[in-house]
C-alpha positions as CSV (number, residue, x, y, z in Angstrom):
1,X,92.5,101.8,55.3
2,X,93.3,101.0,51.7
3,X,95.2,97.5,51.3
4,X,99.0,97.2,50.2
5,X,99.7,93.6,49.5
6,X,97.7,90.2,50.3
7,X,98.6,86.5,50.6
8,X,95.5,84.5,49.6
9,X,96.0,80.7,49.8
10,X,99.3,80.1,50.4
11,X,100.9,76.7,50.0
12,X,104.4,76.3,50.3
13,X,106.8,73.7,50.9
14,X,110.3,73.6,52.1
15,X,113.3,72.3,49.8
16,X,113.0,69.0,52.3
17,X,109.3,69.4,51.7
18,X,108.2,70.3,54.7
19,X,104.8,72.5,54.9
20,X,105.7,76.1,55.8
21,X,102.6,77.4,54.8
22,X,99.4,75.6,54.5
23,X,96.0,77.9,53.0
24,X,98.0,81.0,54.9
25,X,95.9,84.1,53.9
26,X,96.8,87.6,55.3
27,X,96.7,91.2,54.4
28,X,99.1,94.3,54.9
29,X,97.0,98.1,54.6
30,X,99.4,101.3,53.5
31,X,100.7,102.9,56.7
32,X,100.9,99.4,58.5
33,X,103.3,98.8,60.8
34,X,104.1,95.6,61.9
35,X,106.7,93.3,64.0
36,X,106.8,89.8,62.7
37,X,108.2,87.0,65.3
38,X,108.4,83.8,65.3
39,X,110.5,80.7,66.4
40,X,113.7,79.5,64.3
41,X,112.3,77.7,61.1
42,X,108.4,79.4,61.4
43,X,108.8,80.7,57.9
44,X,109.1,84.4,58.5
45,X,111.9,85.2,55.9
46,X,109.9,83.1,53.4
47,X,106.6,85.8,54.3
48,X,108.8,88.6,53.3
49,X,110.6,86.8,50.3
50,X,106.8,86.0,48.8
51,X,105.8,89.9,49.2
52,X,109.2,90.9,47.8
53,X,108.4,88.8,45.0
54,X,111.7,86.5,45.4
55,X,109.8,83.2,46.1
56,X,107.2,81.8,44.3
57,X,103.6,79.7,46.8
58,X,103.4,76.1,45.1
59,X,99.7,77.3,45.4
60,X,97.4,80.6,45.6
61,X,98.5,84.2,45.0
62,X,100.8,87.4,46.5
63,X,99.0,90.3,45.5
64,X,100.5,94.2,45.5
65,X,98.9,96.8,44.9
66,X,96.0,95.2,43.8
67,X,98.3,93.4,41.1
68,X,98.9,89.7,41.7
69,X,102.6,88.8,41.1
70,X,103.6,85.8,38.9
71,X,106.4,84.1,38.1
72,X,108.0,87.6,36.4
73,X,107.9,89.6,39.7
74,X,110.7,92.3,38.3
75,X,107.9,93.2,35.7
76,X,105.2,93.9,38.5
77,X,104.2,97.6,38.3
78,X,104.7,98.4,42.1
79,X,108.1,96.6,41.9
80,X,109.1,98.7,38.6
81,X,108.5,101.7,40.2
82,X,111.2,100.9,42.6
83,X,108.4,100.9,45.8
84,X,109.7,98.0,47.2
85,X,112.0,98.6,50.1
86,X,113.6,95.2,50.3
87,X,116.4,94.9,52.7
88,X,117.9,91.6,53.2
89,X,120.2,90.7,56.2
90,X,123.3,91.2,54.0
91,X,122.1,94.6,52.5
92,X,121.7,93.3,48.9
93,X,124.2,95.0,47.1
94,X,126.3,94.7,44.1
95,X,129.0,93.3,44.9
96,X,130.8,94.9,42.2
97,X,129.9,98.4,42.6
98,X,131.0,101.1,45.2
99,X,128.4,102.1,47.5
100,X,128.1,105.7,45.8
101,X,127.1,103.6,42.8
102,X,124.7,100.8,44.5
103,X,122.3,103.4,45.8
104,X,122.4,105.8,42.9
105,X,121.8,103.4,40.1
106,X,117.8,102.6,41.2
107,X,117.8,106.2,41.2
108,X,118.8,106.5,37.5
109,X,117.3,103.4,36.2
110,X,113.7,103.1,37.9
111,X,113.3,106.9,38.5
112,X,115.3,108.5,35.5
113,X,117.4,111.3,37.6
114,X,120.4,111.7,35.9
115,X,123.6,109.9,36.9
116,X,125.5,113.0,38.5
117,X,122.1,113.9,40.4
118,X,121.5,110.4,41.4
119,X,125.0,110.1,43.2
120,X,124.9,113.4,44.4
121,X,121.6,112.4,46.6
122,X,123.1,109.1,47.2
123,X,126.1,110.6,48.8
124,X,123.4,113.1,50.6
125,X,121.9,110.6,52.2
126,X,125.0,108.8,52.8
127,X,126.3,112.0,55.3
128,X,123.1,112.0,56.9
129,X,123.3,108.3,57.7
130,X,126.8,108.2,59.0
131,X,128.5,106.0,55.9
132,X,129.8,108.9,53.9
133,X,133.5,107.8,54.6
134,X,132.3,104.6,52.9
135,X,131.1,105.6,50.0
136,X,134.2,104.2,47.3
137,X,134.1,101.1,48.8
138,X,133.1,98.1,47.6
139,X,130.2,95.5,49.8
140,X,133.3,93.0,50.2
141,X,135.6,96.0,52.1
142,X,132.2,96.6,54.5
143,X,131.1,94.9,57.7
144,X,127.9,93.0,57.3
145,X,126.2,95.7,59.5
146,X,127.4,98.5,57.1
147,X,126.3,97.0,54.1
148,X,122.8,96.3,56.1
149,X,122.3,100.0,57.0
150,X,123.3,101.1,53.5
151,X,120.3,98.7,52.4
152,X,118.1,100.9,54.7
153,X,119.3,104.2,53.1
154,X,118.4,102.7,49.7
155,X,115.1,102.2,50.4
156,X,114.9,105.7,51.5
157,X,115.7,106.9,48.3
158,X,113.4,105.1,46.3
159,X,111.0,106.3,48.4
160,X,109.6,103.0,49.5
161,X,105.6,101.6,50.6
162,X,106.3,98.6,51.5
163,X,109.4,98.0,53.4
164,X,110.6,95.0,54.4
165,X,113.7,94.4,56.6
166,X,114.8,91.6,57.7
167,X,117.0,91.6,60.8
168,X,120.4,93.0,60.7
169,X,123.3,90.7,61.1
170,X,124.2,89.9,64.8
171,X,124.0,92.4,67.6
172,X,124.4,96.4,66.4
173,X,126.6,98.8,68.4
174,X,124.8,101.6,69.6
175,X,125.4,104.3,67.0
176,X,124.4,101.9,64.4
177,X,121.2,101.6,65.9
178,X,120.4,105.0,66.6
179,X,121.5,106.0,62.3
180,X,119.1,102.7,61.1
181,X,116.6,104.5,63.7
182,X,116.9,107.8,62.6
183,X,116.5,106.8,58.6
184,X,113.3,105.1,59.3
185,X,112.0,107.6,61.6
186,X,112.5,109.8,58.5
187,X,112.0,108.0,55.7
188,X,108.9,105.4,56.1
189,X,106.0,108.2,55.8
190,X,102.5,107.6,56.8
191,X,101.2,106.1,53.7
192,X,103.8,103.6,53.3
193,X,103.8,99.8,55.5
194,X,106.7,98.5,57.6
195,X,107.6,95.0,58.3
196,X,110.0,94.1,60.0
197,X,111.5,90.9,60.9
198,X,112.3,90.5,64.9
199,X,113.1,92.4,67.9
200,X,115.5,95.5,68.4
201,X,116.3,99.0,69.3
202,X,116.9,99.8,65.6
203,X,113.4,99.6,64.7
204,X,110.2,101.8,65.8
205,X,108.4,101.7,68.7
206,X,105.2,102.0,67.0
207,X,105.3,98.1,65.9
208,X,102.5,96.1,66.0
209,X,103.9,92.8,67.1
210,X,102.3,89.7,65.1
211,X,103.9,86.3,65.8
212,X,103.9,83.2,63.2
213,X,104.2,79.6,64.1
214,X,103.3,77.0,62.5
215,X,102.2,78.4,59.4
216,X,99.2,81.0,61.2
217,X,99.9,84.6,61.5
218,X,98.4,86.7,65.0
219,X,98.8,88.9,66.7
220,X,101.6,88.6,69.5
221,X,100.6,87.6,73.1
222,X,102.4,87.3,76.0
223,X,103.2,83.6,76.9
């Protein structure tokens, strides 16, 4: 299977300096899909923030696509092609925007569909998900867990490859589940790779669970 992204020789120290990774080298193939657990403090946001592109290894090299990403990561060609399905615990919106407008505008600006089309499949997608009602508000008049899920529905319309949620924000009620299921379910395909960060009903069952501690990645076994 084709790769996707690879760490190779990852050094990385904590702001306290502490080594979170130390020579780390791993490698995600399209269509992975992966489970990543690990103890408080193991360094499993940071994984995700170096294939994102939103941290920097003191030493070696994140490579996507089979382009390595430096220091300029919103330049990389995967990453200007709005591939990256990067969905942070808060959702990662504007904060001044209505939702409408936070999922349209990578539409418009990375894929050039025109501004009425672009919120027109925003607000689609929106319906389908179950946040329609929400779609004039701003992230500050959401619940953490809204603006999350709305994350998830962004990525879908980009289209993403490599998608990488982290977990949602506390404990989600049941119908929030079953809507951030269902998007997945529909929107990763089989060539793109799925990462997600920790356990719950939200996710796939599919997941291949790895587990990182102290600075090693493998796969999960049962204590």
């Amino acid at each position: 299977m084709a790769e996707l992204a690879r760490l190779e020789d990852i050094h990385l120290r904590s702001l306290e300096g502490r080594a979170v990774f130390d020579a780390l080298d791993w490698s995600t193939p399209f269509g992975a899909r992966y489970r990543l657990l690990g103890p408080s403090g193991s360094g499993a946001p940071d994984l995700l923030r170096l294939l994102a592109g939103l941290l920097h290894p003191d030493r070696g090299q994140v490579i996507l696509d089979g382009v390595p990403v430096d220091g300029q990561a919103l330049s990389h060609p995967f990453i200007q092609r709005g591939k990256l399905g990067w969905v942070p615990s808060n959702g990662g919106l504007l904060v001044n925007q209505t939702l409408t407008v936070n999922l349209a505008l990578p539409l418009a600006f990375v894929q050039g569909v025109h501004s009425a089309e672009a919120e027109a499949m925003a607000m689609e997608a929106m319906e389908a998900a179950g946040i329609g009602p929400l779609a004039q508000l701003r992230p500050h008049a959401m619940e953490l867990s809204q603006r999350w899920l709305a994350g998830l529905v962004r990525a879908s319309l980009m289209r993403a490859e490599l998608w990488l949620i982290e977990a949602p924000p506390g404990d989600l009620d049941a119908r929030t589940r079953k809507r951030a299921r269902r998007v997945l379910d529909q929107a990763v395909d089989a060539k793109a790779a799925l990462i997600v960060l920790g356990e719950g009903a939200w996710s796939p069952d599919t997941l291949q669970a790895w587990q990182l501690e102290d600075g090693r990645i493998a796969p999960w076994e049962e204590p």
